[in-house]
N, C-alpha and C positions, 0 to 999 in steps of 0.2 A: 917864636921859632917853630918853624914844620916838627911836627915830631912823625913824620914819614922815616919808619928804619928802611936803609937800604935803599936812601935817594944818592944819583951820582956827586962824585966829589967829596963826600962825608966823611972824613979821616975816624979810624979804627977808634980813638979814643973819643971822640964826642958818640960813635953809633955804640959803645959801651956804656955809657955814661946815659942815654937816653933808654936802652931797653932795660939799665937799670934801674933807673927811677921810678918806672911803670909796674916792673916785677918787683918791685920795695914794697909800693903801695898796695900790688895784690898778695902780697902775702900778710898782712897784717891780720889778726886775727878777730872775727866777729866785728869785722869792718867790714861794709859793703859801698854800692856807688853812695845811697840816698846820707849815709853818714860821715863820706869822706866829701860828698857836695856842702851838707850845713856847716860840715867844720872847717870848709872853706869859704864860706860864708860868713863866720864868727872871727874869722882871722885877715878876711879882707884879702883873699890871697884866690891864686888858681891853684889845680888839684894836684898838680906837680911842684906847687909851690909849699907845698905842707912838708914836703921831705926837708926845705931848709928854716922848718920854725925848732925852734926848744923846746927841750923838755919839759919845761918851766909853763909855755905857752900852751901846748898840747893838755898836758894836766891839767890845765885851767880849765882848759873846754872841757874835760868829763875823759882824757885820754889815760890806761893804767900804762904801769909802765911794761907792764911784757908788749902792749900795743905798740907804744914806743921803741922797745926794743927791736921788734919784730924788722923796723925797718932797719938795721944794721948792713953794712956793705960786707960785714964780716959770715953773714950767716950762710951758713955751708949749705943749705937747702938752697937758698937764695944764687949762690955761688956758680951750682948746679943747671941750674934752672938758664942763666946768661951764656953758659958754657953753650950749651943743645941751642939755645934759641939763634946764638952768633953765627955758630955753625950754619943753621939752616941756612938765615941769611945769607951768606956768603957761597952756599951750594947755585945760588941761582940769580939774575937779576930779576927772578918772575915771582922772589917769594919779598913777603912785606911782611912789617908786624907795625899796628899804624894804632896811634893812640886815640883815646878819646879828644884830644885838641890840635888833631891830625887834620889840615884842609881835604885828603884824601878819604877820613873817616864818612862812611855813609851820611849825608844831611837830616834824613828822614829818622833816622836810629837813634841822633841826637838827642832826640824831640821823647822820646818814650821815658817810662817812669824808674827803667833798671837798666839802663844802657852800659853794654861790657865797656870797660876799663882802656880796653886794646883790643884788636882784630887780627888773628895770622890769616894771610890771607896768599893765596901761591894761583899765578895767573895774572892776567889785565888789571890792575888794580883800578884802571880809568874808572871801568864799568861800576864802580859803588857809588857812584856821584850819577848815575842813568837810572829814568825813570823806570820803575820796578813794578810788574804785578807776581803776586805766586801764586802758585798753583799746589793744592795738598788734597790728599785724598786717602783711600783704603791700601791698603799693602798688597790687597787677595782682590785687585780691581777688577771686574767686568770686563769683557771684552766690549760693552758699549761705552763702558765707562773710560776705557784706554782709547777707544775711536775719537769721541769728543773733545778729550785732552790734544788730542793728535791735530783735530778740527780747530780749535780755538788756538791753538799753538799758530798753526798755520797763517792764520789769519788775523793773529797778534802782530807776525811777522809782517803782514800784506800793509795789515792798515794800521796801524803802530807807530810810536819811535820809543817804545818799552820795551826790556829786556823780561826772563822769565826768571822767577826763583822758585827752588825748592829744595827737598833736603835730602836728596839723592839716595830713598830708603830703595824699598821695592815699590810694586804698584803704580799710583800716580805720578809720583816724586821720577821715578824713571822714564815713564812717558810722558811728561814735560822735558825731561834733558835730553833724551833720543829726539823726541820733534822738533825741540827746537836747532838740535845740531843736524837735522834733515832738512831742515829750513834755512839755514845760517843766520840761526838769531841768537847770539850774545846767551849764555843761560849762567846765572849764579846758582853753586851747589853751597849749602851754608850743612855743616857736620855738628852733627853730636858726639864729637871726640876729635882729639888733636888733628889737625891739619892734613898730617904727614899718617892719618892713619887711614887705612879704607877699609869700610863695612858700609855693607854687607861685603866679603870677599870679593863674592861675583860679580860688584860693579868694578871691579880692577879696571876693565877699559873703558867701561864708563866715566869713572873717577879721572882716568890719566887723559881726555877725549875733555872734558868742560874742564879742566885744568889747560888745558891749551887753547881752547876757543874760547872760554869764558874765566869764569874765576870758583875757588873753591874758599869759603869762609869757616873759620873759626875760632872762637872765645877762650877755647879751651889750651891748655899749655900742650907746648908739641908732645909723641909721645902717649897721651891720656887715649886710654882703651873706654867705650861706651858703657855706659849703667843707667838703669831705665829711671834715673832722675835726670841724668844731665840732656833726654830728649825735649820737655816742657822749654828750657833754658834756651835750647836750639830753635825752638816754634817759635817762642816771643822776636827772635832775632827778623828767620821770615817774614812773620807777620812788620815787624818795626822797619826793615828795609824796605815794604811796597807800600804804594797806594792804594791797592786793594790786593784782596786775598779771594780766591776763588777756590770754592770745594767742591771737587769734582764729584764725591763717592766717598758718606764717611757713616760710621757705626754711631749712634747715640753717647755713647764713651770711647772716644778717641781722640789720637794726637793730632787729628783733626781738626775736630772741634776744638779742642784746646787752643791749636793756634786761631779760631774764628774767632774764641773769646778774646786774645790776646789782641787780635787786628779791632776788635769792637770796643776797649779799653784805650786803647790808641788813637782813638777818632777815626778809624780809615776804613774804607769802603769793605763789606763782603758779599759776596757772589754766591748762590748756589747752585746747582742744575738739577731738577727735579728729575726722578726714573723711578722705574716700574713698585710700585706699593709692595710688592711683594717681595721683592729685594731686599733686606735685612742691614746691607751697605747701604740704602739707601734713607735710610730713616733718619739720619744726623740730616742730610742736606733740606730734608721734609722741615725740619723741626727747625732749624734754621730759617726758611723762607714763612714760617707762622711768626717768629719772632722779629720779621722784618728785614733779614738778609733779599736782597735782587734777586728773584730770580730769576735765572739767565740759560737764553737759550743759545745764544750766541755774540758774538764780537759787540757786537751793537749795543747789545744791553749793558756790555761794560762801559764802551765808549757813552752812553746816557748819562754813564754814574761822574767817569775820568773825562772829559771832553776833553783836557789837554792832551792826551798821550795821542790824539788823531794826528794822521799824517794827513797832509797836504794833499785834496784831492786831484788827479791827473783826468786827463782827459779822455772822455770814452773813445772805448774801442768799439768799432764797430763788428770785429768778426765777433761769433758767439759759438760757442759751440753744446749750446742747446738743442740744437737737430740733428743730433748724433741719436737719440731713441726720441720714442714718444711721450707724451705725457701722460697718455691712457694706459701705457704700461708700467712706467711708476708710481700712479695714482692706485693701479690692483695688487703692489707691494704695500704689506701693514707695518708696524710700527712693529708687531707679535709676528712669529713664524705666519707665514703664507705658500701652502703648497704650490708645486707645479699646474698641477691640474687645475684649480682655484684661478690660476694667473691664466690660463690658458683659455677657460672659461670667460672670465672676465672680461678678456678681449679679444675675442673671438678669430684669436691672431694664432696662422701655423705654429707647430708646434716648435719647427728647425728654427723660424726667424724670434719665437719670443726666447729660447735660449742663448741666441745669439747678442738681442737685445738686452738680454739681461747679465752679461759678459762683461757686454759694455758701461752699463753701470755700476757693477763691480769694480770694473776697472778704476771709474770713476769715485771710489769711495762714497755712492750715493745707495750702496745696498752691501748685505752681506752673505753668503748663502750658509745655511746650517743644517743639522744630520733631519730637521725638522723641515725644511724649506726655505723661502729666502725672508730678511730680515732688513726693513729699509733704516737705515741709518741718519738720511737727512733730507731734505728737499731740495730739489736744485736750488 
């Protein structure tokens, strides 16, 4: 049986009875997945099938009896708990609560070593069954660092049939879900804290924005306000939903890298993007690409790693719009501030038309200008 809550047709007393069972088993106490899997293992049974063994049976396996008890229909915590969840359900047909033997639960989530119990998840529920990369990075991003995100976002959409994930902090995490709803690609926002809850504040229309075009996930019981343990729990999810994980910009100790560890435990791809040595955010992604992470400068070096997620390629276009500037004038922009003057020099080009030229690549997202000069961002 689907244990998809909140599939049509579903009479009020079987969708009580199933988000029952699931919130039985997570309340049981110093029971986690890997010991409710062996003791469904030892009893020849599936993991919702443990709620209809004995007492007698359970004991046997090594179970006490408060464990036992713990799953009672009568427990008032418990009680609680089906009250809020039912409710939510039924505020919406966009909100889910999907178990782990859910045809709807992520494929790829499965497969990991601590995989949540049940998912709330409010949005497209399709998109958890779509091939996934994420994207994480620094809180306190770069602005070169938010440009690339912005870049690869882009061009995940272009050449892609992958959606984006992240975990909708500040930073990276928002300039994956901004690009990607600038693109119209599909984004999963996966929360460290109840569903129904939003933090940072300030993404309120961020939050309510990939709840409508995408999907917002998570583990945690509706409700549940954030504490800096329940973020690791949230990373493992990222990581365990994609096929690769990609760090745009992370500190040597970060929730970053935590989730690169997690996606590297998992068997699954990770991505770094190298920047400037002297950046301090950038020293996780350095330290990563020594130990073997891809480094990636763009789309391509993903698609090297995932070759599946390429789309179909179409047929050239012949117009181009390469001869919109020169090349002699983006080749005397540096990677580092580059003055006016410098650029003027360099190409020995008026002064009215290299401003003008250089407007236009702006325009382009192939330059940046700053209080220092202009700053090339990428290569045609």
């Amino acid at each position: 049986m689907s244990t998809l809550f909140n599939p049509p047709h579903t009479s009020q007393n079987t969708l009580e009875a199933l988000v029952s069972n699931w919130l039985r088993l997570n309340n049981i106490p110093q029971i986690g997945y890997i010991r409710l899997s062996t003791s469904a293992t030892k009893l020849s049974c599936s993991l919702s099938q443990l709620l209809t063994k004995s007492h007698s049976q359970l004991s046997a396996i090594g179970w006490s009896s408060e464990q036992v008890n713990a799953m009672s229909i009568n427990n008032k915590t418990l009680s609680k708990q089906m009250a809020q969840t039912l409710a939510w359900i039924c505020e919406s047909d966009q909100h889910h609560f999907v178990s782990l033997e859910c045809e709807d639960y992520p494929p790829l989530l499965k497969q990991i070593s601590r995989p949540p119990l049940f998912l709330f998840v409010s949005g497209n529920i399709a998109l958890l069954s779509q091939p996934q990369i994420a994207f994480v990075g620094s809180r306190k991003a770069s602005f070169s660092a938010v440009q690339t995100t912005h870049d690869l976002i882009q061009n995940l959409a272009e050449h892609t049939c992958a959606l984006s994930v992240s975990g909708l902090a500040l930073g990276i995490d928002a300039a994956c879900h901004q690009a990607s709803l600038a693109n119209n690609l599909p984004t999963i926002g996966v929360l460290g804290c109840g569903v129904d809850v939003v933090y940072p504040k300030r993404h309120k229309q961020l939050y309510m924005d990939v709840a409508q075009s995408g999907a917002l996930v998570s583990e945690f019981l509706l409700g549940t306000f954030p504490v800096a343990t329940m973020f690791p729990r949230r990373n493992r999810i990222i990581s365990g939903m994609s096929l690769g994980t990609v760090v745009v910009e992370a500190k040597i100790k970060s929730g970053s890298l935590v989730t690169a560890k997690y996606a590297i435990e998992q068997n699954r791809e990770v991505f770094a993007i190298p920047n400037n040595v002297n950046n301090p955010n950038a020293h996780g992604c350095h330290w990563l690409i020594k130990q073997g992470a891809k480094l990636t400068e763009d789309i391509q070096d993903i698609l090297d790693e995932i070759p599946s997620i390429a789309k179909q390629p179409k047929k050239a276009d012949n117009k181009t719009h390469e001869d919109l500037a020169s090349d002699l004038l983006l080749d005397s922009v540096d990677y580092a501030a580059t003055s006016i003057d410098s650029i003027v020099k360099l190409t020995a080009m008026p002064l009215k038309e290299v401003l003008l030229q250089l407007l236009e690549y702006e325009l382009r997202g192939l330059i940046t200008s700053t209080a220092q000069g202009y700053v090339k961002l990428k290569a045609k």
